[in-house]
C-alpha positions as CSV (number, residue, x, y, z in Angstrom):
1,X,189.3,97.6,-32.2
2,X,189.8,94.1,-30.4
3,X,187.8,95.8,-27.1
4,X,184.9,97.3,-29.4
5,X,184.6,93.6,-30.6
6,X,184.4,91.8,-27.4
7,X,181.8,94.4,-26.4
8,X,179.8,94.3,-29.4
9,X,180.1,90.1,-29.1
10,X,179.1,90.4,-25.0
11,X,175.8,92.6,-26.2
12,X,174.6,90.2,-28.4
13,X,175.2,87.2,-26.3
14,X,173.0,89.1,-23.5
15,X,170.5,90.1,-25.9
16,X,170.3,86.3,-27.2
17,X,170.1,85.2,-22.9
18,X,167.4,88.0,-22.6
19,X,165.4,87.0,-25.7
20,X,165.3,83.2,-24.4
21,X,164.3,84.3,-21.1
22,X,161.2,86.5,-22.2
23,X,160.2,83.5,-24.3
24,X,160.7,80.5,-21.9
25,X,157.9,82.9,-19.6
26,X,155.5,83.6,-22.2
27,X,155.4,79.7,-23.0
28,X,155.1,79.0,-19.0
29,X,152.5,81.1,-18.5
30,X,150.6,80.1,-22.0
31,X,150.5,76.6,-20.6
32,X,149.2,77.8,-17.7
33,X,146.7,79.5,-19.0
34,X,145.8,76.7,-21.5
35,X,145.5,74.2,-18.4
36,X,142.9,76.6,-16.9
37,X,140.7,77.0,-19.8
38,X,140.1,73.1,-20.1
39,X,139.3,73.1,-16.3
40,X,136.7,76.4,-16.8
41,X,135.4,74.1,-19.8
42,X,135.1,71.0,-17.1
43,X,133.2,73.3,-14.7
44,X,130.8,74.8,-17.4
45,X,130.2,71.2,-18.0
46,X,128.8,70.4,-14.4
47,X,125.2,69.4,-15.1
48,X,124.4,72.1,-12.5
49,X,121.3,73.6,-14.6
50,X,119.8,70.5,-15.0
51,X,119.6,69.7,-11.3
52,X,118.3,73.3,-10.7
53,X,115.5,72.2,-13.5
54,X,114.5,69.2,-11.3
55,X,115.0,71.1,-8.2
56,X,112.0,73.4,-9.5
57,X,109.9,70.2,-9.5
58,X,109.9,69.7,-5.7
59,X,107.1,72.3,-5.0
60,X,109.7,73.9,-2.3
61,X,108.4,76.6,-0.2
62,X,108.9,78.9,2.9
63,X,112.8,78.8,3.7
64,X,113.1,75.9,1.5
65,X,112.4,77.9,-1.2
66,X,114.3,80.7,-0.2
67,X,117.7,78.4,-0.2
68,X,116.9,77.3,-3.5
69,X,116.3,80.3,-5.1
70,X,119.5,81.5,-3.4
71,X,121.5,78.8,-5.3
72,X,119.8,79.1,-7.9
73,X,121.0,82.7,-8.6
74,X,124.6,82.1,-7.3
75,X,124.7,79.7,-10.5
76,X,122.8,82.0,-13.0
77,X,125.1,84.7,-11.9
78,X,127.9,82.5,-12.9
79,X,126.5,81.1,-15.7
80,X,125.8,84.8,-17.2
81,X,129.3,87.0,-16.0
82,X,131.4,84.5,-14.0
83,X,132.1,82.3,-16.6
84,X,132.7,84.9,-19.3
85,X,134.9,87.4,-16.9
86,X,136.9,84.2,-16.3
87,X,137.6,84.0,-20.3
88,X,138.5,87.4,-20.5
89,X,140.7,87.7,-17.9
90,X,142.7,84.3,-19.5
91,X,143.1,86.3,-22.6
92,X,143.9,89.5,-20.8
93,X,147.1,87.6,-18.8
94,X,148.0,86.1,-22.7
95,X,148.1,89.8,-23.6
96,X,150.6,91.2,-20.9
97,X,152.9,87.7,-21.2
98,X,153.7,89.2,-25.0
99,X,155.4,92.4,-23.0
100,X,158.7,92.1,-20.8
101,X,156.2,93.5,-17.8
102,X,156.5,90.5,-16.1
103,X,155.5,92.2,-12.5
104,X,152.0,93.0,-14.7
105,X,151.8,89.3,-16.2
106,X,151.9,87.6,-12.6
107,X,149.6,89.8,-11.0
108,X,146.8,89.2,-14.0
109,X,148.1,85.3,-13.4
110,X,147.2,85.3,-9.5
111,X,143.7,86.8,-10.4
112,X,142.8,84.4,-13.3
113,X,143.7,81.5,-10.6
114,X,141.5,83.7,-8.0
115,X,138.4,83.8,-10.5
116,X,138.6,79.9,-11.7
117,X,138.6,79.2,-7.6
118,X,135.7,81.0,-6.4
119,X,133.6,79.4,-9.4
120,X,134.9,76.2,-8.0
121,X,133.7,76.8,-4.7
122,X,130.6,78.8,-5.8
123,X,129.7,75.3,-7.9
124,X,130.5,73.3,-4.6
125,X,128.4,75.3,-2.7
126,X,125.0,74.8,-5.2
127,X,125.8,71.2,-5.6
128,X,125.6,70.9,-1.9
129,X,122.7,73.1,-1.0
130,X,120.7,70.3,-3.7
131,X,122.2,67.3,-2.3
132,X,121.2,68.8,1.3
133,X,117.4,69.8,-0.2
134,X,117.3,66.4,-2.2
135,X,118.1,64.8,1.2
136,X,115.6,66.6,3.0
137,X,113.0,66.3,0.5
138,X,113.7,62.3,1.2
139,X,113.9,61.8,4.6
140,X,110.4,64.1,5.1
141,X,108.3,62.1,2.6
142,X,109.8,58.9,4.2
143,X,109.4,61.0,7.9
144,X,105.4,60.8,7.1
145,X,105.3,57.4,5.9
146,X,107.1,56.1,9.1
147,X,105.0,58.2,11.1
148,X,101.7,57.9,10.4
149,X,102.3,54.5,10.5
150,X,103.4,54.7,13.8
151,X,100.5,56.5,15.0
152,X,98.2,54.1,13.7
153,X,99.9,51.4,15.8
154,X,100.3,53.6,19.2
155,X,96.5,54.4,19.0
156,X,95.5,50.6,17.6
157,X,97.5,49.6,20.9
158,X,96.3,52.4,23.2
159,X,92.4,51.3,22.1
160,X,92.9,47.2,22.0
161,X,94.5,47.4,25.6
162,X,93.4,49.9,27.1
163,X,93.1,47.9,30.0
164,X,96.6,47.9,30.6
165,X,97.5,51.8,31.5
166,X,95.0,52.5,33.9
167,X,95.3,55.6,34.8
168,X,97.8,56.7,32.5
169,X,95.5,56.1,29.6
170,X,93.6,59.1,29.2
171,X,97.4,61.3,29.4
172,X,98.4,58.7,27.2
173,X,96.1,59.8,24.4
174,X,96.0,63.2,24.8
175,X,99.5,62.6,24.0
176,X,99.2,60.8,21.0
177,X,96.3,63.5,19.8
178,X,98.8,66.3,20.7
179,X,101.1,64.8,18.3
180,X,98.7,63.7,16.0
181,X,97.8,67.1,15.2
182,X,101.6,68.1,15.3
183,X,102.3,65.6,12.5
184,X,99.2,66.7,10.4
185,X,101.0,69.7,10.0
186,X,104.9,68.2,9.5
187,X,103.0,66.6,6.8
188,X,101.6,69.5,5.3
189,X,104.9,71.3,5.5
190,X,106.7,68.6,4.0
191,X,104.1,68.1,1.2
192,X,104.4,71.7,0.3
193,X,108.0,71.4,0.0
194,X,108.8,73.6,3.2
195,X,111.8,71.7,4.2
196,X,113.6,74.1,6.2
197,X,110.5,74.6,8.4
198,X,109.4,71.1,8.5
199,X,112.7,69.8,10.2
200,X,111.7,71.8,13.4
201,X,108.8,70.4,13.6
202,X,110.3,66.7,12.6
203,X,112.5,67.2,15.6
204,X,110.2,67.6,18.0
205,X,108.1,64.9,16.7
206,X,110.8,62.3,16.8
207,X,111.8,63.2,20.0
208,X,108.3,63.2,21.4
209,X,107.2,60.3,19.8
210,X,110.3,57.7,21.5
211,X,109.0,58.8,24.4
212,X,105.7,58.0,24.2
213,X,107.1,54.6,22.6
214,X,109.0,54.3,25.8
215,X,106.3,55.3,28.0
216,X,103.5,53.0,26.4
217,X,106.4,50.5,26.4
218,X,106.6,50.6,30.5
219,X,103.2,51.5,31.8
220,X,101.5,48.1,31.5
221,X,104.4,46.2,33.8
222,X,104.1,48.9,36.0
223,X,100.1,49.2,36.0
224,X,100.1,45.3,36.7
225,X,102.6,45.6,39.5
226,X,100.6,48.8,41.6
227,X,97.0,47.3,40.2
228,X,97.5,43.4,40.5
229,X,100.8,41.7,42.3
230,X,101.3,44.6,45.0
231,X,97.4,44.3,46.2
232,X,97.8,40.5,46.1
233,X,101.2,40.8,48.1
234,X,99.4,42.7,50.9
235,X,96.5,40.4,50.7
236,X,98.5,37.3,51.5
237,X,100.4,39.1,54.3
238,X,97.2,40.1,55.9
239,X,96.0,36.6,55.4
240,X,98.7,34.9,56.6
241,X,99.2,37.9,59.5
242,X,95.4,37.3,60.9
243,X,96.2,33.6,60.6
244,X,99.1,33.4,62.5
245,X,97.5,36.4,65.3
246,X,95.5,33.9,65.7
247,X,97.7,30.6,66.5
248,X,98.8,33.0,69.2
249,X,102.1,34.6,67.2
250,X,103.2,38.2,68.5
251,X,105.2,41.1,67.2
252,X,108.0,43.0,68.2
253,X,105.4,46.3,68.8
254,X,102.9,45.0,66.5
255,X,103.7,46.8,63.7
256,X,102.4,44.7,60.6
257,X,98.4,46.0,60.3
258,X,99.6,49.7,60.4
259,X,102.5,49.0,58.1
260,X,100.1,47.2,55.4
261,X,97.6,50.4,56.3
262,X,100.8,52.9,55.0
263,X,101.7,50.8,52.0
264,X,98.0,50.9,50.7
265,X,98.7,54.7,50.8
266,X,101.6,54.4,49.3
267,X,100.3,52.2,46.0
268,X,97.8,55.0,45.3
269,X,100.6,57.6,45.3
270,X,102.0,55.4,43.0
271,X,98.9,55.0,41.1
272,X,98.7,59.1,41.0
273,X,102.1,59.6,39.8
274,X,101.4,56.7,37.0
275,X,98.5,58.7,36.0
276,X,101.2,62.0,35.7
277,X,103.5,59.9,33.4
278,X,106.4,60.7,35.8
279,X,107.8,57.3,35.6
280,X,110.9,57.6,37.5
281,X,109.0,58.8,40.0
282,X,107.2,55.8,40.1
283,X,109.8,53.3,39.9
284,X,111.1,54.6,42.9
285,X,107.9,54.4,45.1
286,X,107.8,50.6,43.7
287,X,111.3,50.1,44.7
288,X,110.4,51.6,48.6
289,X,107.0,49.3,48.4
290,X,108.9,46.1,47.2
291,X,111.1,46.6,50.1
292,X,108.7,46.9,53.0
293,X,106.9,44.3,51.0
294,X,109.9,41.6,51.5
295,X,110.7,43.4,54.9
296,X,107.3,42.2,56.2
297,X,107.4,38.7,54.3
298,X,111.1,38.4,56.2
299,X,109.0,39.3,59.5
300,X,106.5,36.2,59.3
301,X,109.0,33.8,58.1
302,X,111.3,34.9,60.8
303,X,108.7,34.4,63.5
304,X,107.4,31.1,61.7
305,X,111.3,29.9,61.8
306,X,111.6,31.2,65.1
307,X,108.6,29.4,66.4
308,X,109.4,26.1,64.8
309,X,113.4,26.3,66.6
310,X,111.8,27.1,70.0
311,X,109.7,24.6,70.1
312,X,112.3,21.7,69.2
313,X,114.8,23.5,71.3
314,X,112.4,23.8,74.2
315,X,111.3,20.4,74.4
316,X,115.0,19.4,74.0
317,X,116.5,21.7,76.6
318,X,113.7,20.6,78.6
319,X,114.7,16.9,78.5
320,X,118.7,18.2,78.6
321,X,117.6,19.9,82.0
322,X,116.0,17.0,83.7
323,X,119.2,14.9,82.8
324,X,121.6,17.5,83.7
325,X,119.4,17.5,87.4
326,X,119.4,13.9,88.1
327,X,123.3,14.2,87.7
328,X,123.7,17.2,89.6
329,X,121.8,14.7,92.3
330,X,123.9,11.5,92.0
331,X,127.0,13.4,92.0
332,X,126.3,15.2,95.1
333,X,125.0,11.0,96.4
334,X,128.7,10.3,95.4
335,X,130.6,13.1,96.9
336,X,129.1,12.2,100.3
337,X,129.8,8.6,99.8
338,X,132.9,9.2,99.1
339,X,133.6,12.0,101.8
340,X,134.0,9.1,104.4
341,X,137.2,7.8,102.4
342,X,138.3,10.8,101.2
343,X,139.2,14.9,102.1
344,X,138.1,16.8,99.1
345,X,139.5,20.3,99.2
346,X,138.5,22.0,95.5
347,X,135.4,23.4,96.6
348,X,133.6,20.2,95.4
349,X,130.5,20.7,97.6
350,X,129.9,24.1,96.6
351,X,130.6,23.8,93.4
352,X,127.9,21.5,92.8
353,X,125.5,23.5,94.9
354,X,125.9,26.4,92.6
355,X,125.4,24.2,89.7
356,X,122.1,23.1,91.5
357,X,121.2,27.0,91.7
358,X,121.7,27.3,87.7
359,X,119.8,24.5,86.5
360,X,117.4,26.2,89.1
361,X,117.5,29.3,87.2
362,X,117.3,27.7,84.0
363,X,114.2,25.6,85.3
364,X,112.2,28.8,86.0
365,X,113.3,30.5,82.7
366,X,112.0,27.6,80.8
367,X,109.0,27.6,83.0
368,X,108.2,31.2,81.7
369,X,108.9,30.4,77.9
370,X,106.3,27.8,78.4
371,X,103.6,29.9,80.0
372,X,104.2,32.7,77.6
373,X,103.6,30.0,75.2
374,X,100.2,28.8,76.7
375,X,98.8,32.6,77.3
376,X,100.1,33.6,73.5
377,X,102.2,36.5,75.0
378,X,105.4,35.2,73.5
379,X,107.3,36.6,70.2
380,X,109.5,33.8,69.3
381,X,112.3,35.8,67.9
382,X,112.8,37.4,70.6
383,X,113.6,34.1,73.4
384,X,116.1,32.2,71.1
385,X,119.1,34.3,72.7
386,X,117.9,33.3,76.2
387,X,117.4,29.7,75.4
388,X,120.8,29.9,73.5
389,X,122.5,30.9,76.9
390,X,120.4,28.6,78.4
391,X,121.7,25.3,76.4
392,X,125.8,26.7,76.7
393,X,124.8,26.8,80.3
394,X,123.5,23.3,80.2
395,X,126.4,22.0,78.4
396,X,129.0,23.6,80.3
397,X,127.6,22.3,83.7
398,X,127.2,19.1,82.1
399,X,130.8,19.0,80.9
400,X,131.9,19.4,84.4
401,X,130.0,17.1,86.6
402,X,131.4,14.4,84.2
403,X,134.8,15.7,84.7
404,X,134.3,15.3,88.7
405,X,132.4,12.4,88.3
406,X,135.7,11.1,86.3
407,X,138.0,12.2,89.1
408,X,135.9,11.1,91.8
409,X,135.5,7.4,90.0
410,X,139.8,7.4,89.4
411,X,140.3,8.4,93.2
412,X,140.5,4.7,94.7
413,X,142.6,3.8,91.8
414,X,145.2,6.9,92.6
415,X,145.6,5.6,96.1
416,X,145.8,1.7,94.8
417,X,149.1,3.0,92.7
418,X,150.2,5.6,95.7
419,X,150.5,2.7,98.0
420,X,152.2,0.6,95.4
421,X,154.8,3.2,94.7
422,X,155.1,3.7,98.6
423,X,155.9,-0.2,99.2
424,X,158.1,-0.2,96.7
425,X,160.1,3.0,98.2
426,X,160.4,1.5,101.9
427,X,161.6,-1.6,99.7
428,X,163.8,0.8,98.3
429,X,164.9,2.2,101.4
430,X,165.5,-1.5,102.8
431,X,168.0,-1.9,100.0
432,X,169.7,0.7,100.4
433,X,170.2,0.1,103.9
434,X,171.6,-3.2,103.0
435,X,174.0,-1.9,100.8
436,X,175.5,0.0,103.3
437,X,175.5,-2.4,106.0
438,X,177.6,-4.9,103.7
439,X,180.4,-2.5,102.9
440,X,181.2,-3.1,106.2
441,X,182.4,0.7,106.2
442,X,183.9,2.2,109.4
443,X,181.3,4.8,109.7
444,X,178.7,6.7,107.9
445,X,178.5,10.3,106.9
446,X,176.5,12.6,109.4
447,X,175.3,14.4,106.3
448,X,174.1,11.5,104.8
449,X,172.6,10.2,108.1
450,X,170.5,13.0,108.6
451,X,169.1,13.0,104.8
452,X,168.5,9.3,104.9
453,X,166.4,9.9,108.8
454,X,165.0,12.7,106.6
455,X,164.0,11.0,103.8
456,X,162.6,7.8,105.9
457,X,160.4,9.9,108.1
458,X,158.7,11.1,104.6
459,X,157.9,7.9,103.9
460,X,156.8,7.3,107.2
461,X,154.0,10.2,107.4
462,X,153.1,8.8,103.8
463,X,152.2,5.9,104.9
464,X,150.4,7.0,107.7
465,X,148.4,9.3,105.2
466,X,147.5,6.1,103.1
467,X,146.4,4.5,105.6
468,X,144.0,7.1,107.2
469,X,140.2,7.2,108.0
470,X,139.8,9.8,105.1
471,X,143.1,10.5,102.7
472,X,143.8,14.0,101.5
473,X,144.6,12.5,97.9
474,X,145.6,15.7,96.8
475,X,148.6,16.1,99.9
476,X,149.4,12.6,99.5
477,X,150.2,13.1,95.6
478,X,152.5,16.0,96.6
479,X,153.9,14.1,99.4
480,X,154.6,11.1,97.3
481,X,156.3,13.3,94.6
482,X,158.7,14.9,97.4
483,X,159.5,12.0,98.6
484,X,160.1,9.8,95.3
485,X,162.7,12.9,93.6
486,X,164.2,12.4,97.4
487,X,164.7,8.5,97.5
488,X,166.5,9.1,93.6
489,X,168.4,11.8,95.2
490,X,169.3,9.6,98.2
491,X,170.5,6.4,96.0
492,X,173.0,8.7,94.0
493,X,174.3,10.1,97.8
494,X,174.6,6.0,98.6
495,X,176.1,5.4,95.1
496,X,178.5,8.0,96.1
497,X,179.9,7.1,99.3
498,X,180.1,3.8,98.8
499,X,182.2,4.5,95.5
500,X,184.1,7.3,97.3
501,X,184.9,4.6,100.6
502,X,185.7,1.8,97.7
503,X,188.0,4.4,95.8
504,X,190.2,5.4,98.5
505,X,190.7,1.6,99.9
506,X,191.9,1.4,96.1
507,X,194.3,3.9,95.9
508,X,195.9,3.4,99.2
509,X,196.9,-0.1,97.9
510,X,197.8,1.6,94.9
511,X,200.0,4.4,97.2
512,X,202.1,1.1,98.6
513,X,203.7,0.9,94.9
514,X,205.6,4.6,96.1
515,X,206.6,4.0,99.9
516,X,209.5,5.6,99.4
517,X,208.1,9.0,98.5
518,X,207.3,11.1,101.3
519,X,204.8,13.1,99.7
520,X,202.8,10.1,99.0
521,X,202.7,9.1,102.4
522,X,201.4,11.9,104.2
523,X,198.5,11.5,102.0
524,X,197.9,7.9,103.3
525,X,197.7,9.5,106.5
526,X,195.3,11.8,105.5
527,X,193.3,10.4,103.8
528,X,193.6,7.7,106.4
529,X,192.5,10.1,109.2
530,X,189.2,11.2,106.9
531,X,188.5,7.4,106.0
532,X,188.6,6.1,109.5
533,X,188.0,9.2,112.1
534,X,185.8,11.8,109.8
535,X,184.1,9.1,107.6
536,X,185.0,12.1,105.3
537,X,185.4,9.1,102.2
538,X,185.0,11.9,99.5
539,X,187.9,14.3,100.9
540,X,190.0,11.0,101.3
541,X,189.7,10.2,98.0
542,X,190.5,13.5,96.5
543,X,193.8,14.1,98.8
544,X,195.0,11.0,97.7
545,X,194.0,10.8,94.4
546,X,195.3,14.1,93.5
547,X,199.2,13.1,94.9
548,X,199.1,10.0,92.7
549,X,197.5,11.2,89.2
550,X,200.7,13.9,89.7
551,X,202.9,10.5,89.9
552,X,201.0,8.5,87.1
553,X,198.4,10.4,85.4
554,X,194.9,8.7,85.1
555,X,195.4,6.7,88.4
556,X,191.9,7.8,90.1
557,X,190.2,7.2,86.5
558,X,191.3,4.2,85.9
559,X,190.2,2.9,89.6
560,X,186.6,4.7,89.8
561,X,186.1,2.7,85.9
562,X,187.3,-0.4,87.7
563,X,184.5,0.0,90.4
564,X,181.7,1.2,88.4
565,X,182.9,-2.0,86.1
566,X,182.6,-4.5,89.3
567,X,179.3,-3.1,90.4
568,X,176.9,-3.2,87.2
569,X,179.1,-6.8,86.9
């Protein structure tokens, strides 16, 4: 009995579960439903009709008309079943939430939602279409306000300034007449309320018309600049050409008159191709005629220029040359003056006559600028490079008969110092000689014998080379710098010996302090026998000064200071 209790308890428990389920779905799907009826309500409320009413009132026709009447039935379709199916099918899904088919009740849900959607869209889709045909309707009317007003001014300008399109005036208005009779019928279109049509029409219009805008907008500057500035461009230049033909000017191949012949050509293509409307077209034949244009204003102000430089340059290398001459004339005066005193061997002679054959050689190139001048067979242009290498010639000769003339002017004054500097060697020599003498030495070095015999017979054929006829300055400088790094080389032999004879006196008086050592005086002997019978004073001072500095370090030091102390004394 407990069990059948339990049971009986469990079945009512899952019936009570079950009973809330079914009814927390029904009032799910009753809200549902509820929240789509006030949203079918807000779309039944749409003031669609009413816009469809006023829609009538455009007068549409053609395609326009077509669309409207296609959006207008799309609405009265909904208006008479869409709207009502909807309503039925919301009371239909109420119906099959009151079963436990709950499979059937979602199904019936998904459709209801379906149905309120595409009336949703289908509403869209009319309001749309009338806000597109509204706008149409607008920009068309406002389309032919703008432009016929447009027209008006494009022909008011085409008529009042006519002047200013030349040829282009007569494509100009056909043009504007084409599109004239174009608008006439965008106009018609749009008045009838065939909007759809008209905006083909409108397209091509608006297009067309910029560019006749543009066009009328750039014809008169180019008109003015192939009618009026060009022909008075080439005018001046043929002025100014004849004019300047006639002061005797000449061109590289004379190619001015048949260039102005071509570019008259070329400004009636230009004109032709104006009268076309291709516009590009003739931009770039202005561009090609504004360059030869400058090309040939560059090529009389060039020659003008170049004329105005020659003639200043001509009558200043002229000037330059004479100068340059009469120096050439007194430097070759001067080198034979002063060939008597002197032996020149750098090629002065001939260097100066081959400067005499360039200024020649200038001379005559100057001579035929100036007759090409006179007989106006000259192009001025053309001679500047040659009178350019004519002045660095100039200059560069110039440069260097001053430079011989400075050398040749210094000359005495070289020899004034050489035989200066040679009395005071043999003074030096003397001196030395003295110092010698007075050391009272027991004989003299062969060595240094010959060098000072050497070194005295320099000096001897110096002098003699001073005191020539004609002095080879440039031998006598070398001579003079031999000999002077010989007479410095010769005082530091004298220097030498003399210290060396001095030093081993010295240390022999210094080898009487050891008597008793034999070692020390066998070194007196020898160096005794190289002081007295070799006049070997450098070995005698070494063989002896070694033996002592082994006795008392520092010895020959201390003795050589003493000396060189005693002589600067």
């Amino acid at each position: 009995m407990a069990n059948i209790g339990r049971i009986v308890i469990g079945l009512i428990i899952v019936g009570a579960v079950a009973y809330m389920i079914i009814f927390l779905a029904q009032q799910i799907i009753a809200r549902q439903v509820a929240k789509l009826i006030i949203r079918l309500e807000q779309l039944k409320n749409i003031p669609v009709r009413d816009r469809l009413v006023d829609g009538r009132k455009m007068s549409l026709t053609g395609k326009s008309l077509k669309q409207f009447e296609a959006l207008e039935a799309k609405y009265t379709k909904l208006e008479m079943t869409g709207f009502e199916a909807i309503k039925k099918q919301a009371d239909q899904v109420l119906f099959d939430s009151q079963g436990v088919n709950f499979v059937k009740s979602t199904q019936s849900m998904k459709v209801l939602r379906q149905m309120e959607a595409d009336a949703s869209k289908d509403i869209d889709i009319v309001q749309q279409g009338m806000n597109d045909l509204e706008q149409l309707d607008r920009e068309h009317k406002q389309a032919v306000l703008d432009l016929e007003a447009k027209y008006k001014e494009l022909r008011k300008i085409l008529l009042s300034q006519s002047f200013k399109f030349g040829p282009a005036l007569d494509k100009l208005e056909e043009i504007l007449g084409a599109l004239e009779e174009d608008f006439s019928e965008f106009a018609r279109m749009t008045e009838e309320g065939d909007h759809a049509a008209a905006a083909d029409i409108h397209e091509t219009l608006a297009m067309e018309t910029n560019q006749l805008e543009e066009r009328i907008a750039q014809i008169p500057a180019l008109y003015e600049d192939l009618n009026e500035k060009i022909p008075a461009q080439l005018a001046e230049i043929s002025e100014v050409y004849t004019a300047m033909a006639a002061k005797g000017f000449r061109f590289e191949e004379d190619f001015v008159e048949p260039a102005l012949a071509d570019l008259q050509k070329q400004r009636k293509i230009g004109l032709d191709l104006l009268q076309a409307l291709t516009l590009k077209k003739v931009n770039d034949q202005l561009k090609g005629l504004h360059e030869s244009i400058e090309y040939l204003y560059a090529t009389l102000e060039k020659e003008v220029k170049a004329q105005q430089r020659v003639a200043k340059q001509l009558s200043e290398l002229l000037e330059f040359k004479h100068h340059v001459s009469r120096q050439n004339h007194d430097l070759k005066i001067e080198l034979d003056r002063m060939n008597q005193d002197f032996v020149f061997n750098k090629n002065e002679f001939d260097q100066v006559q081959t400067w005499t054959k360039q200024i020649h050689n200038v001379t005559e190139h100057l001579n035929d600028v100036t007759r090409e001048i006179e007989t106006q067979e000259l192009i001025y242009s053309t001679v500047e490079n040659g009178l350019n290498q004519d002045q660095d010639l100039l200059t560069a000769v110039e440069h260097d008969q001053v430079t011989m003339w400075d050398n040749l002017q210094k000359l005495p004054a070289i020899v004034k110092v050489a035989r200066t500097r040679v009395t005071q060697h043999d003074e030096k020599m003397r001196l030395i000689q003295r110092r010698v003498e007075r050391q009272n030495l027991p004989g003299i070095p062969t060595a240094y014998v010959d060098f000072y015999n050497s070194v005295n017979e320099e000096l001897g054929r110096l002098m003699q080379q001073l005191d020539a006829t004609r002095i080879n300055i440039d031998d006598a400088q070398r001579q003079l710098s031999i000999v002077s790094a010989d007479l410095d080389n010769l005082e530091e032999r004298t220097n030498r010996v003399l210290e060396d004879a001095d030093l081993t006196v010295r240390l022999v008086r210094k080898a009487f302090m050891f008597q008793d050592n034999q070692e020390v005086q066998q070194a007196v002997n020898e160096a005794k026998y190289y002081y007295e019978q070799s006049y070997d004073y450098e070995s005698a001072t070494r063989i002896l000064g070694d033996v002592l500095d082994q006795i008392e370090p520092g010895t020959v030091a201390t003795l050589r200071h003493q000396f060189q102390t005693e002589v600067t004394e």
